[in-house]
One Martini backbone bead per residue (centre of mass of N, CA, C, O) as a GRO file, in nm:
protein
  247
    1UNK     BB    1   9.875   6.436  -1.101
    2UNK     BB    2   9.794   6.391  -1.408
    3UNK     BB    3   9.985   6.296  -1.668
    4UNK     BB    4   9.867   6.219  -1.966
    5UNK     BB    5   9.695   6.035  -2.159
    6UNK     BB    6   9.783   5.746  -2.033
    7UNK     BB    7   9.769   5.823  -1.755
    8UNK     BB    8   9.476   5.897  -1.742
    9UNK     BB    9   9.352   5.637  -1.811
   10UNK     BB   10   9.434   5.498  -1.601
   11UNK     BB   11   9.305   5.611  -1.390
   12UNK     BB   12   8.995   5.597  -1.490
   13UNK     BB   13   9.005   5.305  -1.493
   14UNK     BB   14   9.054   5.257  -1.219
   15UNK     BB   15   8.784   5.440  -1.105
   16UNK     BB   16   8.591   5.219  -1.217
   17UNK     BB   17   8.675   4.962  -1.062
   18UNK     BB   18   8.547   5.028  -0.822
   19UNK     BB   19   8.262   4.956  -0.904
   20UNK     BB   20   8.323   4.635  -0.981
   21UNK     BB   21   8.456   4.630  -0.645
   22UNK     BB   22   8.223   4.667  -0.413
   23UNK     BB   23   8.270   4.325  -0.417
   24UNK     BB   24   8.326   4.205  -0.135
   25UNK     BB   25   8.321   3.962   0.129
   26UNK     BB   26   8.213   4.235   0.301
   27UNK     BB   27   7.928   4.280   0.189
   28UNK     BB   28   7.811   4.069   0.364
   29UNK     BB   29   7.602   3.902   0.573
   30UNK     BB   30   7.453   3.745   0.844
   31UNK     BB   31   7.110   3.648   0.824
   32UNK     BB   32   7.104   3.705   0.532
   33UNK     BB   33   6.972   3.682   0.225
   34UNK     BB   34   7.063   3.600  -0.112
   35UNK     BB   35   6.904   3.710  -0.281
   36UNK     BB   36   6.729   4.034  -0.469
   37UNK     BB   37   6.580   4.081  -0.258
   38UNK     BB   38   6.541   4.390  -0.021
   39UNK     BB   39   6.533   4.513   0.301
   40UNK     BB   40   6.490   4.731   0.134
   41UNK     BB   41   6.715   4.957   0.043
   42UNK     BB   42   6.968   4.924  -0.156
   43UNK     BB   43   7.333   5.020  -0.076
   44UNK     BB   44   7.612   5.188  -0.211
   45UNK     BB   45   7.919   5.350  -0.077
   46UNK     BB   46   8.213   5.567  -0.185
   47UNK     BB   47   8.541   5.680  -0.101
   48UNK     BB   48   8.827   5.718  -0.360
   49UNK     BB   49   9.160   5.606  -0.459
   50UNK     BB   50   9.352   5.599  -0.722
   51UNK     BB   51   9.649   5.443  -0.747
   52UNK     BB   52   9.988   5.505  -0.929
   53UNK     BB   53  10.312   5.334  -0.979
   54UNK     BB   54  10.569   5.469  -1.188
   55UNK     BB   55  10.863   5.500  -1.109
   56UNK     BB   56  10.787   5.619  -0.820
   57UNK     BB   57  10.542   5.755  -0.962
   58UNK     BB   58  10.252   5.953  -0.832
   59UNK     BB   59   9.915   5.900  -0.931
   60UNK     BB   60   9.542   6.030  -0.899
   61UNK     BB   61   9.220   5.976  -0.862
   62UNK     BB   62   8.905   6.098  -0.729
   63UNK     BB   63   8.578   5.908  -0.588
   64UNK     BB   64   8.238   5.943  -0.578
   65UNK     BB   65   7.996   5.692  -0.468
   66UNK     BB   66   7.638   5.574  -0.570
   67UNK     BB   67   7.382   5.263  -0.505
   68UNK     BB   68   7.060   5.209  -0.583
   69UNK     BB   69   6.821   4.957  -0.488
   70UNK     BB   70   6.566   4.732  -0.483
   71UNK     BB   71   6.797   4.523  -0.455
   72UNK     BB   72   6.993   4.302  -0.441
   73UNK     BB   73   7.351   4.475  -0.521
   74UNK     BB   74   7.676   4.450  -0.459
   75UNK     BB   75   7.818   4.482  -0.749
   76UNK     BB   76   7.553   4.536  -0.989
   77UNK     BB   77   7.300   4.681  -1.110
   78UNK     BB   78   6.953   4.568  -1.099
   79UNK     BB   79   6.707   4.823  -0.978
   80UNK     BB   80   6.778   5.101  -1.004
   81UNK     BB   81   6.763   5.416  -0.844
   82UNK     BB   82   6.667   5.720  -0.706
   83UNK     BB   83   6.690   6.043  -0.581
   84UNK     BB   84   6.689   6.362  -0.485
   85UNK     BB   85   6.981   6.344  -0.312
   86UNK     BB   86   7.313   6.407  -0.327
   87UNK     BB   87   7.614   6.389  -0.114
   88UNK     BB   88   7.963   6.494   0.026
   89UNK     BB   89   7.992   6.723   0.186
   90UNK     BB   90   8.052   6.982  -0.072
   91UNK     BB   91   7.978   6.712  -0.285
   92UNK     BB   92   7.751   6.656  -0.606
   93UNK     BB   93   7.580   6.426  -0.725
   94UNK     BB   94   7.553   6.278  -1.033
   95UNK     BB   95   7.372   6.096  -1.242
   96UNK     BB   96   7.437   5.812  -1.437
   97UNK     BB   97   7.316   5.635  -1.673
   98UNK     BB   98   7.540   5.413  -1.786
   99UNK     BB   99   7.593   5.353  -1.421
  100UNK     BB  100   7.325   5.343  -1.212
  101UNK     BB  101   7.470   5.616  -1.086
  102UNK     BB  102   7.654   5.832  -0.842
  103UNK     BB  103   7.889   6.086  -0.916
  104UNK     BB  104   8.193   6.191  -0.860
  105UNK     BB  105   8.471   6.371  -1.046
  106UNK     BB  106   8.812   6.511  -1.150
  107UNK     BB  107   8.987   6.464  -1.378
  108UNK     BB  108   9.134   6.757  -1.445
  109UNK     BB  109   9.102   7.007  -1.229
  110UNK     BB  110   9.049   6.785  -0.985
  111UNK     BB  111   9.185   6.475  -0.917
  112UNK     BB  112   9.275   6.541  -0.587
  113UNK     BB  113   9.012   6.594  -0.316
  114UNK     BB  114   9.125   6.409  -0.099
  115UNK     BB  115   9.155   6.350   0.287
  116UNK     BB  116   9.353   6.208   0.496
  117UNK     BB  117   9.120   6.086   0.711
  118UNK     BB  118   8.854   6.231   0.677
  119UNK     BB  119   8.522   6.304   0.706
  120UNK     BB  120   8.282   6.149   0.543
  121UNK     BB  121   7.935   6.275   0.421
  122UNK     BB  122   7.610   6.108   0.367
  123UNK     BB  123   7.363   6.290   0.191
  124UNK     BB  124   6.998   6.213   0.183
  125UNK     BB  125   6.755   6.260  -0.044
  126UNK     BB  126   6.441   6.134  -0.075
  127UNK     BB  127   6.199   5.905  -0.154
  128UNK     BB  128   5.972   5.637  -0.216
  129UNK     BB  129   6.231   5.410  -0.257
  130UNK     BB  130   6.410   5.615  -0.044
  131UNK     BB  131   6.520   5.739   0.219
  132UNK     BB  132   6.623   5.951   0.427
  133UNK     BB  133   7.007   5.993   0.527
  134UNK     BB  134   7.308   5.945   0.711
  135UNK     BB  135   7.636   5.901   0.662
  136UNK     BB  136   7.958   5.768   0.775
  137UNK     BB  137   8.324   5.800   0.664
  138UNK     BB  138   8.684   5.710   0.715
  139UNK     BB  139   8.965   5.801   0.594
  140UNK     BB  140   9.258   5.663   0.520
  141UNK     BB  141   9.549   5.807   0.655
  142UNK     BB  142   9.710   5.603   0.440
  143UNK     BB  143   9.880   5.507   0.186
  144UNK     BB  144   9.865   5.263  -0.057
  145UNK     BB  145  10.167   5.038  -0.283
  146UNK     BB  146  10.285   4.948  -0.475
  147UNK     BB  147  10.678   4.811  -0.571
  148UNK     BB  148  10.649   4.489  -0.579
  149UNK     BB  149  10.613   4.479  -0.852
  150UNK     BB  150  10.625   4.640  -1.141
  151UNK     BB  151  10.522   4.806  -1.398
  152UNK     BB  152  10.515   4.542  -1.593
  153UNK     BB  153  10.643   4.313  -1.427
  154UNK     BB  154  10.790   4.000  -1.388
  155UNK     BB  155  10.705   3.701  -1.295
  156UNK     BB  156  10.630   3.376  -1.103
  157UNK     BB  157  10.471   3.065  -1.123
  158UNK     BB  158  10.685   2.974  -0.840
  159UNK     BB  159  10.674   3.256  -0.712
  160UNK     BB  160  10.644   3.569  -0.538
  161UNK     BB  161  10.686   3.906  -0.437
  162UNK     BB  162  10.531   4.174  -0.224
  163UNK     BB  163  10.517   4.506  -0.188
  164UNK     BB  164  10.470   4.790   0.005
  165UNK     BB  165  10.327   5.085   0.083
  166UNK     BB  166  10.215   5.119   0.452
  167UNK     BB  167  10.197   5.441   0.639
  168UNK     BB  168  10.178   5.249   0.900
  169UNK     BB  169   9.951   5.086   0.887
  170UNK     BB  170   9.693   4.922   0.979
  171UNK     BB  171   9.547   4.610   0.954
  172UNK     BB  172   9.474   4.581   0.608
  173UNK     BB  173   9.481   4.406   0.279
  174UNK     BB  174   9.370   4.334  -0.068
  175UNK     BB  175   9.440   4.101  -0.293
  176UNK     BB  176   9.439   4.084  -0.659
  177UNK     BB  177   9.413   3.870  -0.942
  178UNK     BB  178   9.382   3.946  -1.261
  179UNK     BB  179   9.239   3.932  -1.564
  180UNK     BB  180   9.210   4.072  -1.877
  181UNK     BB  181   8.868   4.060  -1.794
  182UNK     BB  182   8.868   4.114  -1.436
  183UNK     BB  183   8.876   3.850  -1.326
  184UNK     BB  184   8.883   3.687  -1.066
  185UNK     BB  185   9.147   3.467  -0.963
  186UNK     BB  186   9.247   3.600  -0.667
  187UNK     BB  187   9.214   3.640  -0.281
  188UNK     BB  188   9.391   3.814  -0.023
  189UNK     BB  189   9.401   3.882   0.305
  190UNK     BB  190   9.648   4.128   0.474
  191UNK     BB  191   9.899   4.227   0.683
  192UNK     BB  192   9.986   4.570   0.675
  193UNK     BB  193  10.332   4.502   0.664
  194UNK     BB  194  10.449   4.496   0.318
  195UNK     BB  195  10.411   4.200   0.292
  196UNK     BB  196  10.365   3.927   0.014
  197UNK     BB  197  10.316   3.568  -0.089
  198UNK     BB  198  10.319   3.395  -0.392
  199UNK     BB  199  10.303   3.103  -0.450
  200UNK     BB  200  10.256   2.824  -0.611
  201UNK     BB  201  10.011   2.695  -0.544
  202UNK     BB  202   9.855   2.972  -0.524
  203UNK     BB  203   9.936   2.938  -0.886
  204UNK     BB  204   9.866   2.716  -1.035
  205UNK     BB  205   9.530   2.798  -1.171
  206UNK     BB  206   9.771   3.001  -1.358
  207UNK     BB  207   9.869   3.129  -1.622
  208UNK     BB  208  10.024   3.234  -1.905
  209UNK     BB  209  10.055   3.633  -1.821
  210UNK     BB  210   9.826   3.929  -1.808
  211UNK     BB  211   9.812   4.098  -1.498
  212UNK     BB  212   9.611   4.244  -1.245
  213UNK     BB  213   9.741   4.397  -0.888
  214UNK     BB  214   9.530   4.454  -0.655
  215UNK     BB  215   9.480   4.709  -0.410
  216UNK     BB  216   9.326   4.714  -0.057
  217UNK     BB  217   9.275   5.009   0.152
  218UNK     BB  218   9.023   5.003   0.413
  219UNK     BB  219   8.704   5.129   0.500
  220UNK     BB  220   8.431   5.014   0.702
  221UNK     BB  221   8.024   4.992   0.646
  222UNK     BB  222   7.712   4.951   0.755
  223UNK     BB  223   7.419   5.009   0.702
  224UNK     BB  224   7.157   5.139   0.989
  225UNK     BB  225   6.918   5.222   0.844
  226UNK     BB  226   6.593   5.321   0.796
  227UNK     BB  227   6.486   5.103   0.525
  228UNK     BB  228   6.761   4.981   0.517
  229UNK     BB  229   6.962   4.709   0.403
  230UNK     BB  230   7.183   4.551   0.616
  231UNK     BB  231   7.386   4.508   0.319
  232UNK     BB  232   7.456   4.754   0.314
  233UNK     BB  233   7.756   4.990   0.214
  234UNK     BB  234   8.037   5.163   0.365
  235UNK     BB  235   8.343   5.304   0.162
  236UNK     BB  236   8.737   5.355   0.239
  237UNK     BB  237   8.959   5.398  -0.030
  238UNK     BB  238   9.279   5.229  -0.184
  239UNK     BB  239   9.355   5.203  -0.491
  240UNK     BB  240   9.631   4.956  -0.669
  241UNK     BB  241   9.722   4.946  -0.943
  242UNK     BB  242   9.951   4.624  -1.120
  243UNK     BB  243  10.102   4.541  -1.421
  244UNK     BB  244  10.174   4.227  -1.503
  245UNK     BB  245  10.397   3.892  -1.567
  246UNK     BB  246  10.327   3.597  -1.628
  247UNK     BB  247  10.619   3.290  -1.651
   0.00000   0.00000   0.00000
């Protein structure tokens, strides 16, 4: 659970970057066009924890996004629709008109709701902009998290050494470096096996500063529902979020 105001910010951003992160390299397909025009309705769905760790205390906050438009937008609303209703399991998602999307998240009272492993079901009620469909992803049956570098530790720009505890899990996870603007500045896919260096060569084009160290792992697919876009996708994930000093 979180504890205190500062480590409560930290989920809640943590779980924000959610939404702007829904876009990487596996969002496209092959074979379709890359305008903004939608073949159907394009949807994007994520079942997620951000994880914090510092100095060994994980604190968690769960949070379950659905994202409707009328345009092709894997990663930020283009022409945003609503739907009738939609579910996910027990949780009913409510529209945020803020980020033209529907969320659930419980930041108080159950910041922690996700239970690893279990299949995860979204029911849509549609109308005529989505049409109603059903579609499940199993979230990751292990949590992901880095150990090192540190909350806020230093690394060098000659090249650094990331661990994770990666909870035997197989697969894969991607890392991302990313600048005080959240702009990725690198971004690498590697096999979950706990370690992963980053090189001198590929920090060359970084200067000094603080960047955020992003991980994620996660289970995907594309969703091939009648009327929806074929690059729509649902997503579940752990992301952890480890903020570091370039030097």
């Amino acid at each position: 659970m979180c504890k205190g105001k500062l480590t409560q910010l930290i989920c809640i951003l943590s779980a924000l970057l959610l939404l702007s992160l829904a876009c990487s390299e596996k969002s496209t397909t092959t074979g379709s066009s890359d305008d903004d025009t939608a073949e159907g309705a394009f949807v994007a769905m994520a079942v997620a924890r951000a994880l914090t760790n510092i100095s060994g205390y994980q604190t968690r906050i769960d949070m379950i996004t659905a994202r409707f438009d009328t345009s092709y937008a894997p990663c930020n609303p283009i022409s945003p629709v609503q739907v009738n209703a939609i579910t996910c399991n027990e949780y009913t998602l409510d529209w945020d008109s803020d980020l033209n999307s529907y969320q659930y998240m419980e930041v108080i009272d159950n910041p922690q709701f996700i239970e690893l492993g279990e299949e995860y079901i979204f029911t849509i009620t549609g109308n005529s902009s989505v049409p109603s469909f059903i579609d499940t992803i199993d979230f990751p049956v292990n949590e992901t998290y880095v150990t090192s570098p540190t909350y806020y530790g230093t690394v060098s720009l000659s090249g650094f050494n990331v661990t994770w505890e990666s909870g035997n899990s197989a697969g894969t996870v991607m890392l991302f470096l990313m600048d005080a603007q959240n702009d990725t500045t690198l971004y690498v896919e590697t096999d979950n096996d706990g370690a992963y260096t980053f090189n001198s060569t590929a920090l060359s084009g970084l200067t000094a500063g603080q960047y955020g160290l992003l991980m994620i792992h996660e289970n995907w697919d594309y969703i091939t529902a009648t009327g929806i876009d074929p690059r729509s996708f649902i997503r579940a994930r752990v992301i952890n979020i480890t903020p570091i000093i370039l030097q």
